[in-house]
PQR file with spaces between the fields and no chain letter, atoms N, CA, C, O and H, PARSE charges and radii, in Angstrom:
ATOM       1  N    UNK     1     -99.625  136.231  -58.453 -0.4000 1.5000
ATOM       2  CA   UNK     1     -98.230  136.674  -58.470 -0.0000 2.0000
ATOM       3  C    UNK     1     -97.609  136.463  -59.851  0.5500 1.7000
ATOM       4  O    UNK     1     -96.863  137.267  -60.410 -0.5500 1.4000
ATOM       5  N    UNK     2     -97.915  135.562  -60.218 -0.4000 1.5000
ATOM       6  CA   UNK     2     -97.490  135.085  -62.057 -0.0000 2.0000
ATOM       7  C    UNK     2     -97.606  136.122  -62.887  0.5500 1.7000
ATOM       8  O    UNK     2     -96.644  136.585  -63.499 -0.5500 1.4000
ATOM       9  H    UNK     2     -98.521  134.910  -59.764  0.4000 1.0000
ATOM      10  N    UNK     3     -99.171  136.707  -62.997 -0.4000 1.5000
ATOM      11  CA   UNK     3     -99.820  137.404  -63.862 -0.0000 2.0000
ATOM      12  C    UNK     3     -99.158  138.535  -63.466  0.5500 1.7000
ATOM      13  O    UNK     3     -99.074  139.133  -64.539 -0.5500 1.4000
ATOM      14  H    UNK     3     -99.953  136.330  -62.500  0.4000 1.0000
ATOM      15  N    UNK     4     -98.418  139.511  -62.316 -0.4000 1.5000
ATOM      16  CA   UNK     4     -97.771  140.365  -62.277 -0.0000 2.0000
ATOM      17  C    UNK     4     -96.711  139.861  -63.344  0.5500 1.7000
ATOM      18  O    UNK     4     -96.983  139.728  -64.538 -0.5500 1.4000
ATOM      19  H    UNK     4     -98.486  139.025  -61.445  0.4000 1.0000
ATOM      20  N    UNK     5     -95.422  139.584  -62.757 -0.4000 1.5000
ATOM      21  CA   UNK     5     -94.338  138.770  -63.189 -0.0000 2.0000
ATOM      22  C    UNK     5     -94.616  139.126  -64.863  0.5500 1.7000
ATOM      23  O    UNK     5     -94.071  139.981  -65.561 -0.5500 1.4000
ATOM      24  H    UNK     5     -95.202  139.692  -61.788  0.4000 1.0000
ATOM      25  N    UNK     6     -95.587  138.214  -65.183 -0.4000 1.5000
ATOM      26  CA   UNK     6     -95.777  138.355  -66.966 -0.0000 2.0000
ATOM      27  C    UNK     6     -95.871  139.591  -67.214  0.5500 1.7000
ATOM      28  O    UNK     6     -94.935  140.033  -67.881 -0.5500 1.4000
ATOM      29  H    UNK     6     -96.029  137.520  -64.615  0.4000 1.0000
ATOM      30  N    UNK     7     -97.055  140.675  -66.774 -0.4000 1.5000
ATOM      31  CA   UNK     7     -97.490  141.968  -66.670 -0.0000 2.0000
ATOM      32  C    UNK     7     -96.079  142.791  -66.989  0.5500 1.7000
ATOM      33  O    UNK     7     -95.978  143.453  -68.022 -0.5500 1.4000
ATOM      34  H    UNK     7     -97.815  140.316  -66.232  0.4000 1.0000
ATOM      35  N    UNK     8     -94.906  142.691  -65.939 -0.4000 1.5000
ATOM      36  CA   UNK     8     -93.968  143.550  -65.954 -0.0000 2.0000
ATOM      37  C    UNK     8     -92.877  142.799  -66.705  0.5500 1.7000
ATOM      38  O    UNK     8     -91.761  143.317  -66.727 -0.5500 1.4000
ATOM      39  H    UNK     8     -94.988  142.154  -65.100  0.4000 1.0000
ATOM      40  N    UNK     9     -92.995  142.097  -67.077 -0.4000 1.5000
ATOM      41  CA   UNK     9     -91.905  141.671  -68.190 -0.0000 2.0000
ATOM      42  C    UNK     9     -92.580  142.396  -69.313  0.5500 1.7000
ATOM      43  O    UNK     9     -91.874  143.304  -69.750 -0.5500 1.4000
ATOM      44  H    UNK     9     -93.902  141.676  -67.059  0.4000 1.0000
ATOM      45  N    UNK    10     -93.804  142.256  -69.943 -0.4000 1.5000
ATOM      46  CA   UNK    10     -93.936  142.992  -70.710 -0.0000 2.0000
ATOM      47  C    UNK    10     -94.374  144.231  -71.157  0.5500 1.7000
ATOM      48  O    UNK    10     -94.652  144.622  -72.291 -0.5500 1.4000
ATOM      49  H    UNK    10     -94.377  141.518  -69.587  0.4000 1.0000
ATOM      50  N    UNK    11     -94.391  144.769  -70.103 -0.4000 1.5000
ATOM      51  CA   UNK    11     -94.183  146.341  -69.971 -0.0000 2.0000
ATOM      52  C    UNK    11     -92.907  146.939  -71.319  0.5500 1.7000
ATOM      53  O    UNK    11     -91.928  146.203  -71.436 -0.5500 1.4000
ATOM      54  H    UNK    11     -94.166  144.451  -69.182  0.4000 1.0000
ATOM      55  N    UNK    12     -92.939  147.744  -71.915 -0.4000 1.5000
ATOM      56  CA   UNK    12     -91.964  148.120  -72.442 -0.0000 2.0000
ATOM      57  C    UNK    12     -91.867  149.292  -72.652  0.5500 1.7000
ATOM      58  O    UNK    12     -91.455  149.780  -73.705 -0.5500 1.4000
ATOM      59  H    UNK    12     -93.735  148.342  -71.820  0.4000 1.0000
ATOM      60  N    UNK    13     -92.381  150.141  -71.286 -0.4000 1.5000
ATOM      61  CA   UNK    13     -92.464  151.523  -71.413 -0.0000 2.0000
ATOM      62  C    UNK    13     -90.928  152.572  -71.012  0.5500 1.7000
ATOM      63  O    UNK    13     -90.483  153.693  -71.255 -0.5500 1.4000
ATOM      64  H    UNK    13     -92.716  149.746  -70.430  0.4000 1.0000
ATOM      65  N    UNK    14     -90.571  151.357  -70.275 -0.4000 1.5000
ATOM      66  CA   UNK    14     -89.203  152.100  -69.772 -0.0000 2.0000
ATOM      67  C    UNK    14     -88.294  152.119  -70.895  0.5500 1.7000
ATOM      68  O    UNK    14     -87.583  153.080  -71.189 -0.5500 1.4000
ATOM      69  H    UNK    14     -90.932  150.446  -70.077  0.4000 1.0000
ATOM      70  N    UNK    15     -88.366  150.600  -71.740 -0.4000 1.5000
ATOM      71  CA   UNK    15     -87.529  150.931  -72.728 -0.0000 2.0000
ATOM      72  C    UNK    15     -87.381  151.380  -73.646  0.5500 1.7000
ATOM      73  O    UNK    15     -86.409  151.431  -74.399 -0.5500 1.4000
ATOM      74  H    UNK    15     -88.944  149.819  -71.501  0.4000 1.0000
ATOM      75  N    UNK    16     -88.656  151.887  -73.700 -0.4000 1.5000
ATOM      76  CA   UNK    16     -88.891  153.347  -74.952 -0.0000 2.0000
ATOM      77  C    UNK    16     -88.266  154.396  -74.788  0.5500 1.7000
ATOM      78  O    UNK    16     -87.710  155.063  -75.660 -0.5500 1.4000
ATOM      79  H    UNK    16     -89.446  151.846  -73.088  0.4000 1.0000
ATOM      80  N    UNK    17     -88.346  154.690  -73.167 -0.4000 1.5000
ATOM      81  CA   UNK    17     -87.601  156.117  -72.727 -0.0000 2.0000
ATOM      82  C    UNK    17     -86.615  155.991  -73.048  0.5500 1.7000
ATOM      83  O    UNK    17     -86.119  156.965  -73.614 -0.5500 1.4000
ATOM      84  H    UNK    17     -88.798  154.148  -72.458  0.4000 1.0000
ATOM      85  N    UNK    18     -85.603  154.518  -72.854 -0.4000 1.5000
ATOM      86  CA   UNK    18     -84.148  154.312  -72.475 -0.0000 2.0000
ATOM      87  C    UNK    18     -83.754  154.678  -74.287  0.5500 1.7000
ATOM      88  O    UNK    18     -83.025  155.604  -74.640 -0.5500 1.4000
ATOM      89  H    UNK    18     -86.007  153.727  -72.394  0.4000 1.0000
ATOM      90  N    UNK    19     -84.184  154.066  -74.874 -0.4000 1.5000
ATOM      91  CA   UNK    19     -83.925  154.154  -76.392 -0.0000 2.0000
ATOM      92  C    UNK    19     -84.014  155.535  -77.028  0.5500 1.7000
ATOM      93  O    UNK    19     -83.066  155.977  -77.677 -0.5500 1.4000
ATOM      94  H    UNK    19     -84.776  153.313  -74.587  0.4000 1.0000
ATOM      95  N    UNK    20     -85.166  156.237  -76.848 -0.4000 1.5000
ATOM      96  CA   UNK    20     -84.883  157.892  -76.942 -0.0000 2.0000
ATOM      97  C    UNK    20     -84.089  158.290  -76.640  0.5500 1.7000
ATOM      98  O    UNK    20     -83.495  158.972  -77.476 -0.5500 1.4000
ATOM      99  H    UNK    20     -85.936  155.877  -76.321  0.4000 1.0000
ATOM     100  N    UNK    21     -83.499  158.178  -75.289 -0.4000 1.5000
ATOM     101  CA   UNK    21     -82.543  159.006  -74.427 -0.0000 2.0000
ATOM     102  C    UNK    21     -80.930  158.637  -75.265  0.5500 1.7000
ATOM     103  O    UNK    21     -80.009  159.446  -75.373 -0.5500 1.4000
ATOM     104  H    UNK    21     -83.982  157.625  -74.611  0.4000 1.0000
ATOM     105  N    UNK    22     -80.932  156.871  -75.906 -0.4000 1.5000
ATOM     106  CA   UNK    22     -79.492  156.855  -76.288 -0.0000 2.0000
ATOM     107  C    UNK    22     -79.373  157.537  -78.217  0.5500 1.7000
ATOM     108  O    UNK    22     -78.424  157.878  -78.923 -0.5500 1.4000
ATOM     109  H    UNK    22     -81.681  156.214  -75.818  0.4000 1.0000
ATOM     110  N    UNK    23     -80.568  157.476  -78.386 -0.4000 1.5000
ATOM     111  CA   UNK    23     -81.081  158.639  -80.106 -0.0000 2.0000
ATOM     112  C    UNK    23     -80.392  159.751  -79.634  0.5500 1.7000
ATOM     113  O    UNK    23     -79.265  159.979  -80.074 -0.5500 1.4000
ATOM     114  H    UNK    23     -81.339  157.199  -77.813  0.4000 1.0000
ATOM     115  N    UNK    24     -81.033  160.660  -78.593 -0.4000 1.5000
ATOM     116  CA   UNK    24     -80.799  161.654  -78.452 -0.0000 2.0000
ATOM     117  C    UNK    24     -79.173  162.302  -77.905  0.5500 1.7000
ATOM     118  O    UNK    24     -78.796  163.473  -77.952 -0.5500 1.4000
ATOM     119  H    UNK    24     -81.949  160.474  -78.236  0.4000 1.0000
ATOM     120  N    UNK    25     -78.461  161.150  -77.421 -0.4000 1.5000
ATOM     121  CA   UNK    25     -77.268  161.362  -77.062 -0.0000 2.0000
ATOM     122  C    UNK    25     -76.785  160.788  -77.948  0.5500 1.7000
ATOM     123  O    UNK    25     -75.614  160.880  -77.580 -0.5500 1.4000
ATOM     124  H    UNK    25     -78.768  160.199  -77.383  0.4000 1.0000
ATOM     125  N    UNK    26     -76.722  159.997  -79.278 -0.4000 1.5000
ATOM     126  CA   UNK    26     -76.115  160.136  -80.405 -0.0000 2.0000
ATOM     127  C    UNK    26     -75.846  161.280  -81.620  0.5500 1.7000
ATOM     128  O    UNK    26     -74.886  161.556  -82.339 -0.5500 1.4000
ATOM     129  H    UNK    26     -77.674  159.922  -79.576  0.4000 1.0000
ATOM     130  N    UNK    27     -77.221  161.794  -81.455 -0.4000 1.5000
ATOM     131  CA   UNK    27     -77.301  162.676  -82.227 -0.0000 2.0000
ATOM     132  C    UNK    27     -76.745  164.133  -81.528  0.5500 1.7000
ATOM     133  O    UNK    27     -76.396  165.094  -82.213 -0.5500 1.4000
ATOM     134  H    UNK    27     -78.001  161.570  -80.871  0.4000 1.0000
ATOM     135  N    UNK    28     -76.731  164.120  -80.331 -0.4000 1.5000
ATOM     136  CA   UNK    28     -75.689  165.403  -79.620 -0.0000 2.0000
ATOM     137  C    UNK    28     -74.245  165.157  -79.989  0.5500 1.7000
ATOM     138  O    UNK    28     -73.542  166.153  -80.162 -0.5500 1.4000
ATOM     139  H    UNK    28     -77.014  163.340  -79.774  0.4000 1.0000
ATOM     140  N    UNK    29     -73.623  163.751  -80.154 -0.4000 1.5000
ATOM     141  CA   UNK    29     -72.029  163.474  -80.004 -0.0000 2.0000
ATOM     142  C    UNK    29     -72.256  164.082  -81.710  0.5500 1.7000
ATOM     143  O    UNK    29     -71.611  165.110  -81.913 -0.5500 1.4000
ATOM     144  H    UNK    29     -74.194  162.942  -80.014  0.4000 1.0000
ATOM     145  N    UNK    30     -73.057  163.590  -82.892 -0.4000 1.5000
ATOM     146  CA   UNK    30     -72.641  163.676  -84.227 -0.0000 2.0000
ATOM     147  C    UNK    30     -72.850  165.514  -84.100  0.5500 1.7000
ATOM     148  O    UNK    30     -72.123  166.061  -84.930 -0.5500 1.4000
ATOM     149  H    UNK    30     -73.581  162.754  -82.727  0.4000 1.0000
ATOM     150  N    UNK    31     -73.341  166.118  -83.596 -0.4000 1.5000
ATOM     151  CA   UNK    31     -73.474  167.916  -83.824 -0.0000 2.0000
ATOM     152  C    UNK    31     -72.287  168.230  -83.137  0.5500 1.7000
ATOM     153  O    UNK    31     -71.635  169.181  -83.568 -0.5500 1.4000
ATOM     154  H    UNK    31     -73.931  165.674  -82.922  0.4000 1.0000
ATOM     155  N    UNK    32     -71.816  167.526  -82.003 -0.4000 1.5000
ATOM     156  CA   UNK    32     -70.475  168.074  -81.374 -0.0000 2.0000
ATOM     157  C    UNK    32     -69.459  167.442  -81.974  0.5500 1.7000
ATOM     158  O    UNK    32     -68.392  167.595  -81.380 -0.5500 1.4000
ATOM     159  H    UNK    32     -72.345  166.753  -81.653  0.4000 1.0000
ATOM     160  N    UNK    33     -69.407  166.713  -83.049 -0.4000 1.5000
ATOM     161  CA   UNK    33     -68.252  166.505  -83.390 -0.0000 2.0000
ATOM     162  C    UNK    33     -67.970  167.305  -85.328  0.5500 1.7000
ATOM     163  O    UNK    33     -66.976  167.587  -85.997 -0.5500 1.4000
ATOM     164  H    UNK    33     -70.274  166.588  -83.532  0.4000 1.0000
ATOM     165  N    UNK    34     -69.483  167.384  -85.544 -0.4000 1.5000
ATOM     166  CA   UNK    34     -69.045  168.340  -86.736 -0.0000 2.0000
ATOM     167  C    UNK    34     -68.889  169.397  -86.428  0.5500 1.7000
ATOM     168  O    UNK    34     -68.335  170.076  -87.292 -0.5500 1.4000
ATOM     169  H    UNK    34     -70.291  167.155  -85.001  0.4000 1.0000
ATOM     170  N    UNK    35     -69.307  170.236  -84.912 -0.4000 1.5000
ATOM     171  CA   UNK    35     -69.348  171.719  -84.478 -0.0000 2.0000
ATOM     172  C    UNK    35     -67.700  171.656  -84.166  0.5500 1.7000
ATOM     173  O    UNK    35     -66.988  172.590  -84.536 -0.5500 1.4000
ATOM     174  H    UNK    35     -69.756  169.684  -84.209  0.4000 1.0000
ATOM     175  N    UNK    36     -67.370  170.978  -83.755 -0.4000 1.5000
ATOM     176  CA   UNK    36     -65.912  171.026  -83.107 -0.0000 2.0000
ATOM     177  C    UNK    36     -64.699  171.030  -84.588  0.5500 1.7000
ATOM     178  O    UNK    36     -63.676  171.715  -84.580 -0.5500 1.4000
ATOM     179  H    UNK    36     -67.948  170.219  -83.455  0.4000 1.0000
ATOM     180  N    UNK    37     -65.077  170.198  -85.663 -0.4000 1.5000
ATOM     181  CA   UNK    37     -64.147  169.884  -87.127 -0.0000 2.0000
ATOM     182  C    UNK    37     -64.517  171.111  -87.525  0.5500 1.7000
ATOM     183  O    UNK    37     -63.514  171.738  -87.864 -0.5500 1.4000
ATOM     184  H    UNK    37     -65.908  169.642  -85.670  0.4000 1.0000
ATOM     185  N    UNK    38     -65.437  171.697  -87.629 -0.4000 1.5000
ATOM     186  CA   UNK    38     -66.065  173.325  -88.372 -0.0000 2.0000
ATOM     187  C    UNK    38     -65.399  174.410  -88.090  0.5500 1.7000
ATOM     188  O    UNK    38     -65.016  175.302  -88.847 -0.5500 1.4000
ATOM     189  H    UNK    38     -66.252  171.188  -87.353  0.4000 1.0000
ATOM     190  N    UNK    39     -65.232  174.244  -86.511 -0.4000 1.5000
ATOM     191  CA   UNK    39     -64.849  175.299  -85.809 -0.0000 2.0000
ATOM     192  C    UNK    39     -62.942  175.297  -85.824  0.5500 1.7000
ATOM     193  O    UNK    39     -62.220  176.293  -85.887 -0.5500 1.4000
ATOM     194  H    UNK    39     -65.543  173.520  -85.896  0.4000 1.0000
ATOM     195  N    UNK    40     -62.523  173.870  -85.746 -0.4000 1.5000
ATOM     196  CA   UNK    40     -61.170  173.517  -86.529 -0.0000 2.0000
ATOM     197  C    UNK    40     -60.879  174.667  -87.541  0.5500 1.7000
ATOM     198  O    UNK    40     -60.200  175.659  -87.276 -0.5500 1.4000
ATOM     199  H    UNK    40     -63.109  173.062  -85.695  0.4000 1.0000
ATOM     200  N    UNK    41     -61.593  174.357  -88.950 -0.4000 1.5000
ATOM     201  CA   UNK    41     -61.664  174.825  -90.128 -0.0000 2.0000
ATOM     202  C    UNK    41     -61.893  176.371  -89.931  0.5500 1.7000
ATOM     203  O    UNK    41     -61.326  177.049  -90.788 -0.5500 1.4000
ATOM     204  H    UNK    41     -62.145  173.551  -89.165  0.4000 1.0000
ATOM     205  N    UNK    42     -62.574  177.044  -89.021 -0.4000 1.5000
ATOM     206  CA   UNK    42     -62.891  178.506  -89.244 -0.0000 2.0000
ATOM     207  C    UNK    42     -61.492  179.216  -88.874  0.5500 1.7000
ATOM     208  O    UNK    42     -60.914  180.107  -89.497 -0.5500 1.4000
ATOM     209  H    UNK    42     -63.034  176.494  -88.325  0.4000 1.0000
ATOM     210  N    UNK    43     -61.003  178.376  -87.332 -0.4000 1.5000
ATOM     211  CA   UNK    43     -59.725  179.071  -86.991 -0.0000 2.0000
ATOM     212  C    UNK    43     -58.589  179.378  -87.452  0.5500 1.7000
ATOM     213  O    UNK    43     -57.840  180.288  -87.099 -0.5500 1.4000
ATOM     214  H    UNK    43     -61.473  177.653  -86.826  0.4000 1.0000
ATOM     215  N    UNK    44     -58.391  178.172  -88.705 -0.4000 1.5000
ATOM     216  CA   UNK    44     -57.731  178.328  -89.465 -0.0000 2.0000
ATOM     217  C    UNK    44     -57.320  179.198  -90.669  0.5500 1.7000
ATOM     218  O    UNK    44     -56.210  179.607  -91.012 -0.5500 1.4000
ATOM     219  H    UNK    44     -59.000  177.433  -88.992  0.4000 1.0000
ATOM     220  N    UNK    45     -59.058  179.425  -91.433 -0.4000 1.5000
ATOM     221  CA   UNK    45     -59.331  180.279  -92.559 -0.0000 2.0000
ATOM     222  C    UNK    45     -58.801  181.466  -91.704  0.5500 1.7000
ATOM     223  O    UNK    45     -57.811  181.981  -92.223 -0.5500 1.4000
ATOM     224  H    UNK    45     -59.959  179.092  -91.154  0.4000 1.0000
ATOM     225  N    UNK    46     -59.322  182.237  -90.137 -0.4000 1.5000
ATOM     226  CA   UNK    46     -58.949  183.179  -89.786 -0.0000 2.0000
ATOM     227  C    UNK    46     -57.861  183.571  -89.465  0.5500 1.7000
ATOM     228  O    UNK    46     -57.683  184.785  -89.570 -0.5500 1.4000
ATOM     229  H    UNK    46     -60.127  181.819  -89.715  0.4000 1.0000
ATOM     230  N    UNK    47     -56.878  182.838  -89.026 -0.4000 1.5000
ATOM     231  CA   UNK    47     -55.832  183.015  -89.301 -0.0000 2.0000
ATOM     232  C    UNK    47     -55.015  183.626  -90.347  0.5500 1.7000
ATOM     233  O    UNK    47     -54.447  184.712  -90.472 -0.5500 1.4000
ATOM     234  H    UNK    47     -57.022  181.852  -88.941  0.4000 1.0000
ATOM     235  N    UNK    48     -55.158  182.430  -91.153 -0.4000 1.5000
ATOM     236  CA   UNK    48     -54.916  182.964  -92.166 -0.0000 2.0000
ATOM     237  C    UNK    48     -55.027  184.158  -93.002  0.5500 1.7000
ATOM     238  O    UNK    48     -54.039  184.651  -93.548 -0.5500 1.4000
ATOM     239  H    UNK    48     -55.619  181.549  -91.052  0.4000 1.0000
ATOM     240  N    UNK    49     -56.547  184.771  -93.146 -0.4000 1.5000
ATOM     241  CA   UNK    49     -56.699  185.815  -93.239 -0.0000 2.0000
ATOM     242  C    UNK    49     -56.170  186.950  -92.261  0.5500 1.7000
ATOM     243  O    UNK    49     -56.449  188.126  -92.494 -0.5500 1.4000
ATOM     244  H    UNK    49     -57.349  184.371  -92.702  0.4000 1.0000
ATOM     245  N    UNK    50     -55.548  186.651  -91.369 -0.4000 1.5000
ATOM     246  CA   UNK    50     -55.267  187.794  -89.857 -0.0000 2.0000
ATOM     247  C    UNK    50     -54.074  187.833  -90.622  0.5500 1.7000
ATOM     248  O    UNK    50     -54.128  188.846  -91.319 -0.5500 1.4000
ATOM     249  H    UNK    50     -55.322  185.696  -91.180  0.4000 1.0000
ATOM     250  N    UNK    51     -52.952  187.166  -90.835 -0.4000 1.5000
ATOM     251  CA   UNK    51     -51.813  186.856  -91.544 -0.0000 2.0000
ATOM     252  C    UNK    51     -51.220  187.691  -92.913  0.5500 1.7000
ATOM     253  O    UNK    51     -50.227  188.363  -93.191 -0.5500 1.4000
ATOM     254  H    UNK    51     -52.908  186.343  -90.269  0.4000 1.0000
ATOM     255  N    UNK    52     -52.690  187.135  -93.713 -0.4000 1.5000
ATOM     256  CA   UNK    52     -52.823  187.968  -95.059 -0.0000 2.0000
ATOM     257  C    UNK    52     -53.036  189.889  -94.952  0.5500 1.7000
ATOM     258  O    UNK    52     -52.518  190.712  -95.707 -0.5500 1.4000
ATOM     259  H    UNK    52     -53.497  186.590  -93.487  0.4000 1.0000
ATOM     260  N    UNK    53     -53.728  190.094  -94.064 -0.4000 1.5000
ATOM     261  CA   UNK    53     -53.772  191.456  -93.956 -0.0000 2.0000
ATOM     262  C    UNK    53     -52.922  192.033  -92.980  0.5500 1.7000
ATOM     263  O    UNK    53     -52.661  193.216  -93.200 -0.5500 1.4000
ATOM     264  H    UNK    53     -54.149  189.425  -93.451  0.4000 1.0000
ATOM     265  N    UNK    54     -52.520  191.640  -92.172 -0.4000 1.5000
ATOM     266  CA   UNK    54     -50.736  192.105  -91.444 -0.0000 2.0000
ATOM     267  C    UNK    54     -49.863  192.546  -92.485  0.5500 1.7000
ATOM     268  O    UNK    54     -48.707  192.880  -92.222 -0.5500 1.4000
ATOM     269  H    UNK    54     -52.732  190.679  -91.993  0.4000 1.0000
């Protein structure tokens, strides 16, 4: 029963997954938050230009 016990303590396969999974949902928040400031910035230029040629 020990040698389990030790066995699955040191398993560290789950926490490989878990650690990918929080990479990969960091790196989604940093693309959605420059896609979202970008898209800020385009609405604006267009505007503007909609403005300029009126």
């Amino acid at each position: 029963m020990m040698t389990l016990i030790k066995r699955f303590i040191a398993d560290e396969s789950g926490a490989t997954a878990i650690e990918y999974g929080l990479i990969a949902a960091g790196i989604a928040l940093a693309i959605i938050a420059v896609v979202n400031g970008t898209g800020s910035n385009l609405k604006g230029k267009f505007t503007s230009i909609n403005t300029s040629l009126k």
